[in-house]
C-alpha positions as CSV (number, residue, x, y, z in Angstrom):
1,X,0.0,0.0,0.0
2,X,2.7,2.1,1.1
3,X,4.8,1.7,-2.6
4,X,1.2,2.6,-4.6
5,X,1.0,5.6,-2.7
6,X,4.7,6.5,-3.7
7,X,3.7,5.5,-6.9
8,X,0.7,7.8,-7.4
9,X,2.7,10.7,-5.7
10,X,5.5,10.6,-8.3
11,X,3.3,10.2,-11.0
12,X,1.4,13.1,-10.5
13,X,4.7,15.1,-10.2
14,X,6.7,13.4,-13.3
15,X,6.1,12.4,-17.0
16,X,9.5,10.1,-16.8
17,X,8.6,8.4,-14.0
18,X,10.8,4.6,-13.8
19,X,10.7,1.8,-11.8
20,X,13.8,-0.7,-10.3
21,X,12.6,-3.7,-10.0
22,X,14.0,-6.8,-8.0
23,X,12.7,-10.5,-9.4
24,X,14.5,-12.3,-7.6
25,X,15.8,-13.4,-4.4
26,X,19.1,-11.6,-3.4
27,X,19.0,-13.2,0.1
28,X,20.2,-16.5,-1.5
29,X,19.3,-17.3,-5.3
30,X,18.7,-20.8,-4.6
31,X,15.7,-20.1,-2.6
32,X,13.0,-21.3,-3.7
33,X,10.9,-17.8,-5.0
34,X,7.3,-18.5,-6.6
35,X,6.2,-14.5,-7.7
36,X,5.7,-15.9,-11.6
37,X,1.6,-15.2,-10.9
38,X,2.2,-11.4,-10.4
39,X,5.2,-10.5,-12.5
40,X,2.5,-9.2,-15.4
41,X,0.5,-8.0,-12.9
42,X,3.1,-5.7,-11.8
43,X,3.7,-4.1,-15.0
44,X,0.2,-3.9,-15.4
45,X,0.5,-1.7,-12.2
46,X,3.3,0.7,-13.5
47,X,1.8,1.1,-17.0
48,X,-1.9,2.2,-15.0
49,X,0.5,5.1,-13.4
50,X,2.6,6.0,-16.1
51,X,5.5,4.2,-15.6
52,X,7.4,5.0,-18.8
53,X,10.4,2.4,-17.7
54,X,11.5,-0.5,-15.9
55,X,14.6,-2.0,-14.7
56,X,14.1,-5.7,-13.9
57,X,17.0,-6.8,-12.4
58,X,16.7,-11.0,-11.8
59,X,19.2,-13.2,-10.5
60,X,23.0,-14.9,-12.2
61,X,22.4,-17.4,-14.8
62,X,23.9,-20.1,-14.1
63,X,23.4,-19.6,-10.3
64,X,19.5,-18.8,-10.1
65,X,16.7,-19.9,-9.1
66,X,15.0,-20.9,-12.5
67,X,17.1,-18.1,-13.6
68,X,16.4,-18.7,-17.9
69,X,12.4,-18.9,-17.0
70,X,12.6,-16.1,-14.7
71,X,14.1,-13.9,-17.6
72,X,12.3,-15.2,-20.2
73,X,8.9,-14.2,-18.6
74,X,10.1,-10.7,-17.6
75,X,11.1,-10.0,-21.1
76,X,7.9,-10.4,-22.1
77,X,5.7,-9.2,-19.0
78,X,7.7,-6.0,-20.2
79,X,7.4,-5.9,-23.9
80,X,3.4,-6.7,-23.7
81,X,1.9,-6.4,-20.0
82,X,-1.5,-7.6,-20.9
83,X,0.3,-11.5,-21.1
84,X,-1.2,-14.0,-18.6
85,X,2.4,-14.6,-16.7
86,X,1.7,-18.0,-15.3
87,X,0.9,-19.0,-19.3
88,X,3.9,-17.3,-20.3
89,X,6.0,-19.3,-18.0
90,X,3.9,-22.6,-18.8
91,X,4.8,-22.0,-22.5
92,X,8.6,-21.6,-21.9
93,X,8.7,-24.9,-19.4
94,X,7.2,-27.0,-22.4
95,X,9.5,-26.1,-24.7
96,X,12.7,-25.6,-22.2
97,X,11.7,-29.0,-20.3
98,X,10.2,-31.4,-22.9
99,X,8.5,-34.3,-21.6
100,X,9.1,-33.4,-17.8
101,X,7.5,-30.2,-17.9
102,X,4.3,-31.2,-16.4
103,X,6.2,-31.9,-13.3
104,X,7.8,-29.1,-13.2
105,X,4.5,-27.4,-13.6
106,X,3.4,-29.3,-10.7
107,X,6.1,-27.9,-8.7
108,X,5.3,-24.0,-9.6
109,X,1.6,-24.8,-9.2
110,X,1.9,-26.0,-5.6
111,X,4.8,-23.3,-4.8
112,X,2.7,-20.4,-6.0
113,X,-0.2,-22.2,-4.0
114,X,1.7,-22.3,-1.3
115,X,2.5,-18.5,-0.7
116,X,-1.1,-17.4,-2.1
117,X,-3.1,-19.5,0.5
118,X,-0.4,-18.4,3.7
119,X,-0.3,-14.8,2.5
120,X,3.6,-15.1,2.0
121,X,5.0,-11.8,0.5
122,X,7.6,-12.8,-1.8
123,X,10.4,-9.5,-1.2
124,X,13.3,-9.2,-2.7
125,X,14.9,-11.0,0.7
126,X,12.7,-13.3,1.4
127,X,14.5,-16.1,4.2
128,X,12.2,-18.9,2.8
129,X,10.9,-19.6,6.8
130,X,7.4,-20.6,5.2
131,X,9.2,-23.9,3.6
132,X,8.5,-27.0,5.7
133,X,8.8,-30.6,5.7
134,X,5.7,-31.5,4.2
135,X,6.1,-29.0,1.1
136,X,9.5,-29.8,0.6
137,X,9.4,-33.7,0.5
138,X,6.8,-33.1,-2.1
139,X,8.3,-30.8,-4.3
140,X,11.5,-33.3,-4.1
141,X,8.9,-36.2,-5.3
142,X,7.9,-34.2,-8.2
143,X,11.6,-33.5,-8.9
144,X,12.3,-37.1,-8.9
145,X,9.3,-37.9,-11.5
146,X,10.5,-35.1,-13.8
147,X,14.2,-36.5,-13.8
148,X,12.3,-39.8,-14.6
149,X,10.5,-38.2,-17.7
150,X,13.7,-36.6,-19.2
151,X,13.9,-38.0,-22.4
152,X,16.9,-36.1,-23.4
153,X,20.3,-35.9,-21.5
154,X,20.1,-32.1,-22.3
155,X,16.6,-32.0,-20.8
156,X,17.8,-34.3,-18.0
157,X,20.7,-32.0,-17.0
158,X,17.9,-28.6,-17.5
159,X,15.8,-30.4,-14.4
160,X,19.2,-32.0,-12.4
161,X,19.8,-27.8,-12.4
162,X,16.4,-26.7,-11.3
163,X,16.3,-29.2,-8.7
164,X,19.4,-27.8,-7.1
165,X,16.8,-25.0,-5.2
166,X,14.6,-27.6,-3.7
167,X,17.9,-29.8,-2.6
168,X,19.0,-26.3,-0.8
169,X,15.4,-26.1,0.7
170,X,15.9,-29.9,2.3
171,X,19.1,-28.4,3.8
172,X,17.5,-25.3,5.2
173,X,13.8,-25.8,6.3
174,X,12.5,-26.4,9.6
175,X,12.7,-30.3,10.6
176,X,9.2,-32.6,11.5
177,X,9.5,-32.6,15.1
178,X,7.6,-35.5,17.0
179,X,7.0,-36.0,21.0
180,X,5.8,-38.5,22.5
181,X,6.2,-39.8,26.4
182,X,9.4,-41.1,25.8
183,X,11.0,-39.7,23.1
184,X,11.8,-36.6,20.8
185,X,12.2,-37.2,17.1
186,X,13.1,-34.7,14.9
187,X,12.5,-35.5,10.8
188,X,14.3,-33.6,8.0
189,X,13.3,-34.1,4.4
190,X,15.3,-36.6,1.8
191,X,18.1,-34.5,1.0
192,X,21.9,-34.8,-0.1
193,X,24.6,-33.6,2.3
194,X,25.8,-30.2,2.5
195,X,28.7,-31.3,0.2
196,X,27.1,-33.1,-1.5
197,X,25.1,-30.1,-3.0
198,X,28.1,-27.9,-2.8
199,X,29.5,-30.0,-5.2
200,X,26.6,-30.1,-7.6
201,X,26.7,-26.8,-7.6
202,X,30.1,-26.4,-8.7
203,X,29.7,-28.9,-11.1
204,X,26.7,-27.3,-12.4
205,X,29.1,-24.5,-12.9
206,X,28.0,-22.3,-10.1
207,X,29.9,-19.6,-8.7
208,X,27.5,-17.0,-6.6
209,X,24.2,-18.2,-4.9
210,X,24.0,-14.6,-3.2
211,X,24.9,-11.2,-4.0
């Protein structure tokens, strides 16, 4: 509320009004970071109050999180706001993913469910606290189906990279914690070790996961 009010205020004031926008997570790029459903919704916004410009500054490719798909909707959320941005990144994943892209269609539906149900604001530095167990071991089941589909080893290696955000999730997110009278249990989702996915990441050719 507070940035539309900025927003109106300049444009009453200026006929080059531009905006800097971040896309991305600059907390750590591996995070997972499901804002695809508002990107065109955004420009949409800035075009409404005369925005004649925008800066969209997104994440490191390689080194992002969906970092080609990420650009690839922007691009166009810019050059035509009226695009449907969920569509536009549905239409990039079939052709970029082949025969696993309905899994990894899965995965951004329940992501973006995710954060629309709990009212998660997606900022620029977001610290990915409203992962958990349960959403995790699911989105690392849908992985595992899509690396299955792969027909291609170029495809393959496409989802292997896109995977690397929900491996850092496992990592990261709060543990299943279970009591009962005698005994405390605490759960973490499948996940590799911590050098395990260092080293995918480096051979994924990885350098910078945060600004």
């Amino acid at each position: 509320a507070r940035f539309l009010a900025d927003l109106a205020d300049w444009s009453r004031i200026t006929g080059t009004l531009f905006v800097w926008e971040h896309t991305a997570n600059y907390r750590n790029y591996q995070t997972p970071h499901p804002n695809f459903h508002v990107l065109a919704e955004n420009m949409r916004i800035y075009a409404q109050y005369g925005v004649k410009g925008v800066f969209d500054e997104g994440c490191p490719d390689p080194g992002g999180e969906f970092a080609e798909l990420r650009a690839y909707v922007v691009a166009r959320c810019m050059w035509d706001p009226s695009v449907d941005s969920l569509a536009t990144a549905h239409e990039f994943i079939d052709l970029y993913y082949g025969k696993a892209a309905p899994k990894i269609k899965e995965y951004l539906a329940l992501l973006t469910q995710k954060v629309s149900a709990d009212r998660v604001f997606m900022g620029s530095r977001d610290d990915g606290r409203w992962l958990d167990y349960d959403l995790v071991s699911q989105l690392e089941g849908l992985f595992r189906q899509a690396i299955e589909a792969a027909d291609t080893p170029e495809t393959k290696t496409r989802v292997e990279q896109a995977r690397l955000p929900v491996q850092y999730a496992a990592l990261v997110c709060p543990p299943r914690v279970r009591f009962t009278r005698t005994e405390v249990s605490v759960l973490r989702p499948p996940s590799v070790t911590l050098d395990q996915y260092l080293g995918l990441l480096r051979g994924s050719g990885y350098t910078q996961v945060a600004p």
